[in-house]
Structures are given as structure tokens and as C-alpha cells.
Z-matrix of the N, CA and C atoms (Angstrom, degrees):
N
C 1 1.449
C 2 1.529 1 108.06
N 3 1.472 2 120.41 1 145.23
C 4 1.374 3 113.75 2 -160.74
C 5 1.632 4 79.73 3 -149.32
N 6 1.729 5 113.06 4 114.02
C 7 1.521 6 118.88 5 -171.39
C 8 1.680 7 88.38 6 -102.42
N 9 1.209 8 121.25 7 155.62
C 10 1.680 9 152.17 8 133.49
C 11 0.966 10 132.36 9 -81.17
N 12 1.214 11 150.13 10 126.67
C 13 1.326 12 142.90 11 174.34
C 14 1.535 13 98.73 12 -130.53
N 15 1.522 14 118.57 13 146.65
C 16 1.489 15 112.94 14 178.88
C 17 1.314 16 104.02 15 -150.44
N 18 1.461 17 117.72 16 133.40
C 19 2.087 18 111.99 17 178.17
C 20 1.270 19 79.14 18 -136.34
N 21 2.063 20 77.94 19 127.56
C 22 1.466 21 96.07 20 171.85
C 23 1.073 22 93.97 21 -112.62
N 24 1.836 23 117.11 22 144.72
C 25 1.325 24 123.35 23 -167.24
C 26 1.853 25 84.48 24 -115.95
N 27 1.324 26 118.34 25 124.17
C 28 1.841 27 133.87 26 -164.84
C 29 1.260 28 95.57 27 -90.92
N 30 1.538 29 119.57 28 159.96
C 31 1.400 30 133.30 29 160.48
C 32 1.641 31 103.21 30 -73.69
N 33 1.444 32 113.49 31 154.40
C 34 1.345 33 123.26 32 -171.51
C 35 2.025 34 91.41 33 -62.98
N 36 1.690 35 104.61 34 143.72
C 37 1.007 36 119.61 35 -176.32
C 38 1.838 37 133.11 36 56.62
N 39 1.483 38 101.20 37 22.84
C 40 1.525 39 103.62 38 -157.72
C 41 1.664 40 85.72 39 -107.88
N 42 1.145 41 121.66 40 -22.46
C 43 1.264 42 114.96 41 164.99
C 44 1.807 43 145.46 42 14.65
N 45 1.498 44 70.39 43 -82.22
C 46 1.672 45 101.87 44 178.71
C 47 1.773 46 115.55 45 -65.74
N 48 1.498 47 108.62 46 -37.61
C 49 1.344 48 112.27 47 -177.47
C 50 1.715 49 106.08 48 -90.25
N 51 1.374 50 125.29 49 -8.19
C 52 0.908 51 121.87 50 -151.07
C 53 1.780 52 108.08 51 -105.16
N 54 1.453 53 96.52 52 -33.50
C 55 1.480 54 110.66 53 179.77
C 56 1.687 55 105.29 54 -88.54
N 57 0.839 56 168.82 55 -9.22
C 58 1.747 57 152.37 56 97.69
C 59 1.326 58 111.41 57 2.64
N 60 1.486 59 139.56 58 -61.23
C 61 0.829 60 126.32 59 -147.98
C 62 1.876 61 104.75 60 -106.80
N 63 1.678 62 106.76 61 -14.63
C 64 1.380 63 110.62 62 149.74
C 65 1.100 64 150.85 63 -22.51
N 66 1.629 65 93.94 64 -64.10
C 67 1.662 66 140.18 65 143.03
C 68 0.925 67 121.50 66 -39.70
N 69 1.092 68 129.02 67 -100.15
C 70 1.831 69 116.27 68 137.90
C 71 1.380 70 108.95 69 61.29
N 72 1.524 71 86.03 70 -107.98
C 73 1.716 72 137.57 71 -156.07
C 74 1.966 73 86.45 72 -72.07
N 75 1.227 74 125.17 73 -55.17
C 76 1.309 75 99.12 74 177.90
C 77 1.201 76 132.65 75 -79.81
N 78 1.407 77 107.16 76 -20.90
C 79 2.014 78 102.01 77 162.02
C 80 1.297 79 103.99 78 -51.32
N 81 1.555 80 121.87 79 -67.01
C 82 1.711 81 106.74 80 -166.06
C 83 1.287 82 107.61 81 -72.63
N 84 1.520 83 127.04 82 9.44
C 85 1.639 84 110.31 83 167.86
C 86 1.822 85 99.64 84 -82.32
N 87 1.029 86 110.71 85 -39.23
C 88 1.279 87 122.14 86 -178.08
C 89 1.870 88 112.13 87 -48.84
N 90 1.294 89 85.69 88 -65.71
C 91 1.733 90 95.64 89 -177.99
C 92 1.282 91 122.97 90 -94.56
N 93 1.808 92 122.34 91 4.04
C 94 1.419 93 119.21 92 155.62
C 95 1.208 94 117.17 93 -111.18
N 96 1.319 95 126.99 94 7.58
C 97 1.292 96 131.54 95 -159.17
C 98 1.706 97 109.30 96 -132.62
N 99 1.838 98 103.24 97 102.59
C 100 1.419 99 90.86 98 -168.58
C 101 1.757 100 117.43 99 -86.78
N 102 0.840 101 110.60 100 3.65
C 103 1.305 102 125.32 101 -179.04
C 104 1.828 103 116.95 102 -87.70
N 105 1.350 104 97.39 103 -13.25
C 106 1.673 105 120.63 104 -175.97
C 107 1.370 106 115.87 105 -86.22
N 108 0.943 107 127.50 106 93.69
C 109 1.446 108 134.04 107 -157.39
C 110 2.012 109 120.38 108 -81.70
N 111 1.578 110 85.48 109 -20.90
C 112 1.932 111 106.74 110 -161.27
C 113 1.343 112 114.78 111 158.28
N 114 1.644 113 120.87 112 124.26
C 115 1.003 114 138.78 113 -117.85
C 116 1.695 115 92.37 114 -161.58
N 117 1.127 116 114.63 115 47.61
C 118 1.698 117 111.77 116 165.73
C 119 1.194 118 134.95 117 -53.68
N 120 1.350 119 130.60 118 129.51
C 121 1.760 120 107.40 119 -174.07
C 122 1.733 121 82.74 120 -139.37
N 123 1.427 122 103.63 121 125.25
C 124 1.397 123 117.05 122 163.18
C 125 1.680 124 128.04 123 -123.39
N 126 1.091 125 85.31 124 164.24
C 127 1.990 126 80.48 125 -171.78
C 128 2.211 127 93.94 126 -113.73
N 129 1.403 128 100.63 127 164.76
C 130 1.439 129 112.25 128 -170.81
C 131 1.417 130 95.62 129 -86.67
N 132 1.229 131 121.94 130 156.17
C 133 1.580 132 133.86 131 165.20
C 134 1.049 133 121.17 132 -33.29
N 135 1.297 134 141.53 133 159.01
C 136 1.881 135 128.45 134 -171.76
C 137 1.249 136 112.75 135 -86.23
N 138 1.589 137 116.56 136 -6.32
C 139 1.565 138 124.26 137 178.49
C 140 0.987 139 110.72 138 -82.96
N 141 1.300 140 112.16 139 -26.82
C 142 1.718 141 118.13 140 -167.58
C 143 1.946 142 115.12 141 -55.53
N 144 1.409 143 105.40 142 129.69
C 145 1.492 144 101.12 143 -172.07
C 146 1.216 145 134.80 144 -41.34
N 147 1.274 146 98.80 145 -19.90
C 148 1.814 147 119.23 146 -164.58
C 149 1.575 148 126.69 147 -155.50
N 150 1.194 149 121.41 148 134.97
C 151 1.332 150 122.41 149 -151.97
C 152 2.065 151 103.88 150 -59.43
N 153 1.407 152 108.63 151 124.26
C 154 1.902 153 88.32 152 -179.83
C 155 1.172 154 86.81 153 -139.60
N 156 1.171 155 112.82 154 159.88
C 157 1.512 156 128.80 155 -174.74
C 158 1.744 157 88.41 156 -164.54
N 159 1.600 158 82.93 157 121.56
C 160 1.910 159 131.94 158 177.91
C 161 1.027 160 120.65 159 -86.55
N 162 1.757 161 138.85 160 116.31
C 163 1.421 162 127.45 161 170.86
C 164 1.753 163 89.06 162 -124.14
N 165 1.975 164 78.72 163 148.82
C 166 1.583 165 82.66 164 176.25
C 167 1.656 166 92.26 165 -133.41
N 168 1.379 167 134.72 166 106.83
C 169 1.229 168 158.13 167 -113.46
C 170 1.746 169 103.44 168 -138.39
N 171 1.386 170 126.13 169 98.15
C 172 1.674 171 107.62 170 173.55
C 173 1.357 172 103.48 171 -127.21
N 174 1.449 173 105.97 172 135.38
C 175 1.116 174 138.71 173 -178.23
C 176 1.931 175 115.51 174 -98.04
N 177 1.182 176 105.68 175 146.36
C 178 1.330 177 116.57 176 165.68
C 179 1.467 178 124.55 177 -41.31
N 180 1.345 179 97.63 178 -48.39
C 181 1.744 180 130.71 179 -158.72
C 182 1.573 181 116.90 180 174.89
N 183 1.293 182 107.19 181 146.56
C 184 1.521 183 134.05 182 -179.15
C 185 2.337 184 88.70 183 -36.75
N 186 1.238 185 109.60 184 -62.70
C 187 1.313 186 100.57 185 179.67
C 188 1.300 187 125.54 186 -63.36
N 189 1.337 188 126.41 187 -15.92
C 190 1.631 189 131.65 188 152.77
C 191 1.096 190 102.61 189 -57.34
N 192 0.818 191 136.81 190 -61.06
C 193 1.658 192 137.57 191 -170.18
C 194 1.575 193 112.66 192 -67.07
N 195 1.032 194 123.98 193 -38.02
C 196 1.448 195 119.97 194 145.45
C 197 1.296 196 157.60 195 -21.15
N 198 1.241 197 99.78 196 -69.21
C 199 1.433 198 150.88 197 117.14
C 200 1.914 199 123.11 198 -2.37
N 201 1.380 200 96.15 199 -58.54
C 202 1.449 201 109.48 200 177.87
C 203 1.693 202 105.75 201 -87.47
N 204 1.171 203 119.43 202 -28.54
C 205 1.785 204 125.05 203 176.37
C 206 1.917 205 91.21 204 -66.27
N 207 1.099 206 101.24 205 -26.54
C 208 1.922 207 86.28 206 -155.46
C 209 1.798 208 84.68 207 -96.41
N 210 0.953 209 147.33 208 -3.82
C 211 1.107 210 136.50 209 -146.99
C 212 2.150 211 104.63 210 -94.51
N 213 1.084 212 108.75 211 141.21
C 214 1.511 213 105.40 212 -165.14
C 215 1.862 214 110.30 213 -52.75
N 216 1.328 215 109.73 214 -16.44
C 217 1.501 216 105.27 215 -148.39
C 218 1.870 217 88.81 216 -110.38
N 219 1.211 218 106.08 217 -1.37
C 220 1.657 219 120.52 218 177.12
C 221 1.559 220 95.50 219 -88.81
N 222 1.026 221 120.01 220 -65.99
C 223 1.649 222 126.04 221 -175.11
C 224 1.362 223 110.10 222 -58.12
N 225 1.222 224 131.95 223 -17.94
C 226 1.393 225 127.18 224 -161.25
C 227 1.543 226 81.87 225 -126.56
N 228 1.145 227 164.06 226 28.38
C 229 1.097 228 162.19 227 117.21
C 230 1.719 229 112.10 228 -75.69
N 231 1.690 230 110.08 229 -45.55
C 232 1.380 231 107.49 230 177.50
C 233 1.652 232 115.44 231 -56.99
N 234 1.492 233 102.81 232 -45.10
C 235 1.317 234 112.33 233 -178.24
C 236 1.796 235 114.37 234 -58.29
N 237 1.119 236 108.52 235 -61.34
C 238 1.276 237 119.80 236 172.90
C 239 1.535 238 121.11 237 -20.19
N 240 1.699 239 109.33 238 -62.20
C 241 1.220 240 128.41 239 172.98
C 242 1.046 241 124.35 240 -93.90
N 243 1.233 242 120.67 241 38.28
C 244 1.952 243 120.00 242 -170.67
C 245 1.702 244 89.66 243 -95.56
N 246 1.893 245 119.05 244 -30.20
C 247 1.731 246 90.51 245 -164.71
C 248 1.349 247 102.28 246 -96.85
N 249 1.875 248 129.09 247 45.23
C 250 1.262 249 141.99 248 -159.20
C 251 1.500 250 96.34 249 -121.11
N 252 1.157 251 110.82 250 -56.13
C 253 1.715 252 129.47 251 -159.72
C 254 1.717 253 108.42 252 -66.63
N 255 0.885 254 117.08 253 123.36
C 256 1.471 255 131.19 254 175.62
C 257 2.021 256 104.88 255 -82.07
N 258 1.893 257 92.03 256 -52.57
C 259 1.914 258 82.21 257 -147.68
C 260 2.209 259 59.19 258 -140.17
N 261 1.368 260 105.24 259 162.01
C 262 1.098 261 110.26 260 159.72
C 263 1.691 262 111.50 261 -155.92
N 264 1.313 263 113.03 262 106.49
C 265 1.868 264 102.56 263 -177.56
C 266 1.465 265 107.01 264 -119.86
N 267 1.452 266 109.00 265 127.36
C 268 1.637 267 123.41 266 166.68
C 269 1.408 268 105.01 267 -110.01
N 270 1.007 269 107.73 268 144.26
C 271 1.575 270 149.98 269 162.18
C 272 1.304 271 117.92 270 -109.25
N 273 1.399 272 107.88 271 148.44
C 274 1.234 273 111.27 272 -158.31
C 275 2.129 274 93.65 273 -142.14
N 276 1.430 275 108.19 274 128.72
C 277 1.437 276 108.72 275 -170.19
C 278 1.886 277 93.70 276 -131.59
N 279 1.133 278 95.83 277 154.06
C 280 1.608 279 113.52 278 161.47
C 281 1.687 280 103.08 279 -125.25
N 282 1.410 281 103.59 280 153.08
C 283 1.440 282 119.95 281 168.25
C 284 1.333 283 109.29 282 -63.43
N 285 1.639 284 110.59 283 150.72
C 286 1.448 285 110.34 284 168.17
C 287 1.693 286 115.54 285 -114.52
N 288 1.140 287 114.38 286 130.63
C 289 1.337 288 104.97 287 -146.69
C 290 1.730 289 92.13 288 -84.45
N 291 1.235 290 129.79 289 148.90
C 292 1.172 291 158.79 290 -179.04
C 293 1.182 292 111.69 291 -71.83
């Protein structure tokens, strides 16, 4: 199992246009992507200072996840939202096996 996690920290008011197309991008990661296991997209509390929106992302393997960066509906989502994004940090986890 190969998890993602990503907080995107938004430009003031980009919000609204920004989380649609979030959505988006993780339904068809979900349903075109067989290596894509779960595809969470959350938004921060309404107090919170600044607009963030949370994915918690599991993959098959390091090459699923790959895979989903190269994929047409990833790039045209990245592009889409690049003049949205303020701060953007991924992390990258593997399972520890038990």
C-alpha cells in the first residue's frame, strides 16, 4: 500500500471554483485508475484561517501512483488549478507491515 496525503493551502476566495474540480479529478482517479485504491478530498473547519483542502490518496504501489501523475485527467486538473494554489505539500507514506 503506498498512501498520499496532499494540503492544498487556496488563494483567498478560490474555494468555491476550486473544490468541483477536486472532485472531479478523484472520482475519475477512483473509477479510471486501477491501481487507485481511495481518493479522499476534505475541506478544513470554517474557522480555519485559510482556505485548505486535504487528500488522503491510496495507491496499490509507488507505480500506481505514478501512473495517476501521468494520467490525462491529472494534468488537466493540475493545469486547471495551478492559478488557485497558494502553498501545496505532499507526502508520501508506505505501509508498515505488521
Amino acid at each position: 500500500m503506498y498512501v498520499v496525503t496532499v494540503t492544498f493551502t487556496l488563494l483567498p476566495g478560490c474555494l468555491t471554483e476550486f473544490l468541483p474540480l477536486m472532485v472531479e479529478n478523484a472520482r475519475r482517479s477512483l473509477a479510471e485508475e486501477p491501481g487507485c485504491q481511495q481518493f479522499d478530498v476534505c475541506t478544513a473547519r470554517a474557522r480555519s484561517p485559510a482556505d485548505e483542502v486535504f487528500l488522503y490518496e491510496i495507491y496499490d504501489d509507488e507505480a500506481a501512483f505514478a501512473a495517476h501523475l501521468d494520467s490525462a485527467h491529472f494534468k488537466a486538473f493540475d493545469a486547471a488549478v495551478a492559478g488557485f494554489v497558494a502553498a501545496k505539500d505532499v507526502r508520501l507514506f508506505r505501509e508498515v507491515l505488521r
